[in-house]
N, C-alpha and C positions, 0 to 999 in steps of 0.2 A: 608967754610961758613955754618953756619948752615940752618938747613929748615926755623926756625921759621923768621932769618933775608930772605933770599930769599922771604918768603911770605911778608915781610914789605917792601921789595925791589920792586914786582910786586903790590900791590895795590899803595905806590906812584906811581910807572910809570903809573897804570890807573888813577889818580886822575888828574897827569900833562897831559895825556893827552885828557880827559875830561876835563878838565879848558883850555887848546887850542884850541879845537872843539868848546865851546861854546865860546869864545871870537871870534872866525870868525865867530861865528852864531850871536853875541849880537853886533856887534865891541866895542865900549866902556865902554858900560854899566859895572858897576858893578857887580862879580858875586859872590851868596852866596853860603856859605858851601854846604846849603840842595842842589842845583841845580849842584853843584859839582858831589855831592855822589847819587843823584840820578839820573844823566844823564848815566850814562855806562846802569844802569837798563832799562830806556827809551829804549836806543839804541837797547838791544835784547830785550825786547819787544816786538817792533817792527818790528828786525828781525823775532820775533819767529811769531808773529800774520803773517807778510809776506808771511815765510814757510810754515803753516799751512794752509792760503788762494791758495799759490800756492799747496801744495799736494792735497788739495778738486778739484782744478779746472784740473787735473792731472787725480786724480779717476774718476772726471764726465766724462773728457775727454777718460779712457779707458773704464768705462761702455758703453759708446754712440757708442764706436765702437766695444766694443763685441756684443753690440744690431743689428747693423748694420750687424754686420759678421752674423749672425744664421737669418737675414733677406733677405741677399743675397744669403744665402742657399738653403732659402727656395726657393727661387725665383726659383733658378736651379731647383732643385728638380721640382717645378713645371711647368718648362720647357719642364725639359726633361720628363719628365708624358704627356704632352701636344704634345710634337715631338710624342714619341711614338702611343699616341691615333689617330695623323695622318696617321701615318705610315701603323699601323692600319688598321684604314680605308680603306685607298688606296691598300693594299693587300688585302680586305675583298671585295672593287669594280671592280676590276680583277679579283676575283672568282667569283663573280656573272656575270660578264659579260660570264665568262668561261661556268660557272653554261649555259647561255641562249644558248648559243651557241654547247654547248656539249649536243646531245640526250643521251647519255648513262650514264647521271650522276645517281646516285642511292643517293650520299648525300656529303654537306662540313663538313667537319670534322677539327676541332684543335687538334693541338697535344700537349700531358701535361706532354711527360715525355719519355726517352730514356729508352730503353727496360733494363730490371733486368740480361737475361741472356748473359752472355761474352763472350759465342761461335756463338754468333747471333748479327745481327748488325739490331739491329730494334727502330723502334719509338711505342709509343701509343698516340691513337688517342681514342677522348672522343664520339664516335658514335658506335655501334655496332650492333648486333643482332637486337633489335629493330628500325632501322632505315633500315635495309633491306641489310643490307653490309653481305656478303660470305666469303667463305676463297677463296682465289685465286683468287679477284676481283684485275682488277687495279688501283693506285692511284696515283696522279697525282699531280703539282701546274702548274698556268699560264705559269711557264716557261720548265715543264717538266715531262718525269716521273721520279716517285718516289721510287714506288716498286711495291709488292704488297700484299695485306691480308695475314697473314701469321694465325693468331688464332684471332677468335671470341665468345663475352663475350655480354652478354643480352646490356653492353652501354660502352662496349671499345672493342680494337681492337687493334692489335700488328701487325703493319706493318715491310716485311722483307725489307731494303732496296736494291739499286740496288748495292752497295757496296760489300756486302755480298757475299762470295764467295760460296755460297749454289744458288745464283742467278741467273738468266739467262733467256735470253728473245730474241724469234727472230726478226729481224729488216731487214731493206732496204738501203742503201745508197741512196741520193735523188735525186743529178746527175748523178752516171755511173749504178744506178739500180743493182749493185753486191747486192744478200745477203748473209746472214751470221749471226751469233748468238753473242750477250755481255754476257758476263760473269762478276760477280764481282771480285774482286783479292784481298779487306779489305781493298782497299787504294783508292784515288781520280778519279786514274784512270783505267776506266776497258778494259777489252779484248775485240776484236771483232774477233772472231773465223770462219775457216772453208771457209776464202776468199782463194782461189787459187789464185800461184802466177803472169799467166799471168792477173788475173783481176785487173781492172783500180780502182786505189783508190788514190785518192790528199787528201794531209794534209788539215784542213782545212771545208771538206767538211762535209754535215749535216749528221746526222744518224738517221731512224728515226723508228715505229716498222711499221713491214711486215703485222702482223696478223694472220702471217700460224703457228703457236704457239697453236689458238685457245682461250688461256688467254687473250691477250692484242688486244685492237683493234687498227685497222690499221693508221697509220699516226701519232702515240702521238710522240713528239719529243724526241729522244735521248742525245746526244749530239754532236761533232763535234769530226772528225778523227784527233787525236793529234799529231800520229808519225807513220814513216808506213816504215816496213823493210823485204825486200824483198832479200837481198844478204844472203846467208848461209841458208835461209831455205830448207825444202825441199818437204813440201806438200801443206803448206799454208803461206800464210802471215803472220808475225806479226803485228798487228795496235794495237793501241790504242785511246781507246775513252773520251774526257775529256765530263763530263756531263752538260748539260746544269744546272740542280738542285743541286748544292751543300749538300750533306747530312747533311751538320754541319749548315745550315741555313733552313734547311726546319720548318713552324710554321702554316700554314694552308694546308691542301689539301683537293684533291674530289676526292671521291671513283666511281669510272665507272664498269658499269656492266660487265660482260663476253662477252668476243668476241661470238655472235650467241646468246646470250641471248635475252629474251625476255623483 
């Protein structure tokens, strides 16, 4: 069969079936040629105006909700900006309250950036020289010490932390009164040196400084005796110290004066 009958073939089939469509739509009524040949036209039309109103109400529908998404973003955003400015806060009214309570405070300090060199594990801190901070003062947050002064700068300051295996500070255990010296080791948790192994030390227990250092004054809190092995050695203990101050969280502290300072 050729093309040209197939095409003669399909538009009778639309015309009979547009003169059936409009007899259920007219029932009796007579129907004319033009209402014939112009009903399939109507019919898309119609669809097409349809489609057309459905794809707009489609677009408004995805616009309204890309608007919504970059609103609820923002929302977050200004959430969590909001969580933080508490957070904030409430670590800035723990240091003050530290601030009143602590005579040997010299000054609070934020810290704006983890130290440049790679053989040293330090923080910077935006207070220095003119705020009356030394080298070898110590520093500290509400829950701990920290380090201490490692170099000072007319308004920063390079704190060594206790981590740092250049570190070390004498301390006291705070029920069996053993002392003994922490050391850093680079890692979470540091040494506590120099305890003989008849002496009484439980996991557990606090660690806090002695003072007999000269640097640090007496009582700032250490952290707590993690593990403790006394089988195989042969002069002292092994223990270790988890710290109460996380190095990887430290963001405010206060700089304390020198043990015997004025």
């Amino acid at each position: 069969m050729s093309k040209g009958k197939k095409r003669l073939l399909i538009l009778l089939a639309l015309f009979s079936v547009a003169l059936t469509l409009m007899s259920f739509q007219h029932g009796r009524r007579p129907v004319s040629f033009t209402e014939v040949v112009s009903y399939p036209y109507d019919v898309l039309n119609r669809f097409t105006a349809h489609l057309m109103l459905s794809f707009k109400k489609a677009r408004t529908t995805f616009d309204e909700n890309e608007r919504m998404k970059k609103e609820l973003t923002q929302l977050l955003i200004e959430r969590q900006r909001y969580n933080e400015i508490i957070q904030e806060n409430k670590r800035l009214k723990e240091l003050l309250q530290l601030k009143e309570h602590q005579p040997r405070v010299i000054a609070a300090a934020k810290v704006i950036a983890r130290g440049y060199d790679r053989l040293l594990s330090t923080v910077i801190i935006d207070k220095g020289r003119a705020a009356g901070i030394e080298k070898g003062m110590a520093v500290i947050t509400t829950r701990g010490l920290v380090g201490k002064v490692y170099t000072v700068r007319d308004d920063f300051s390079d704190v060594l932390l206790m981590k740092d295996s250049n570190f070390s500070v004498a301390v006291r255990l705070q029920n069996s009164r053993q002392e003994g010296v922490v050391s850093g080791t680079g890692l979470d948790r540091y040494l506590l040196k120099y305890v003989p192994p008849e002496g009484s030390v439980t996991k557990g227990e606090v660690v806090v400084t002695s003072g007999l250092d000269g640097v640090f004054p007496e009582g700032i809190p250490v952290g707590v005796v993690g593990t403790v092995k006394r089988e195989g050695v042969e002069f002292f203990q092994h223990i270790e110290v988890v710290p109460f101050q996380s190095s990887a969280t430290i963001e405010e502290v206060i700089v304390l004066k020198k043990e015997g300072g004025r």
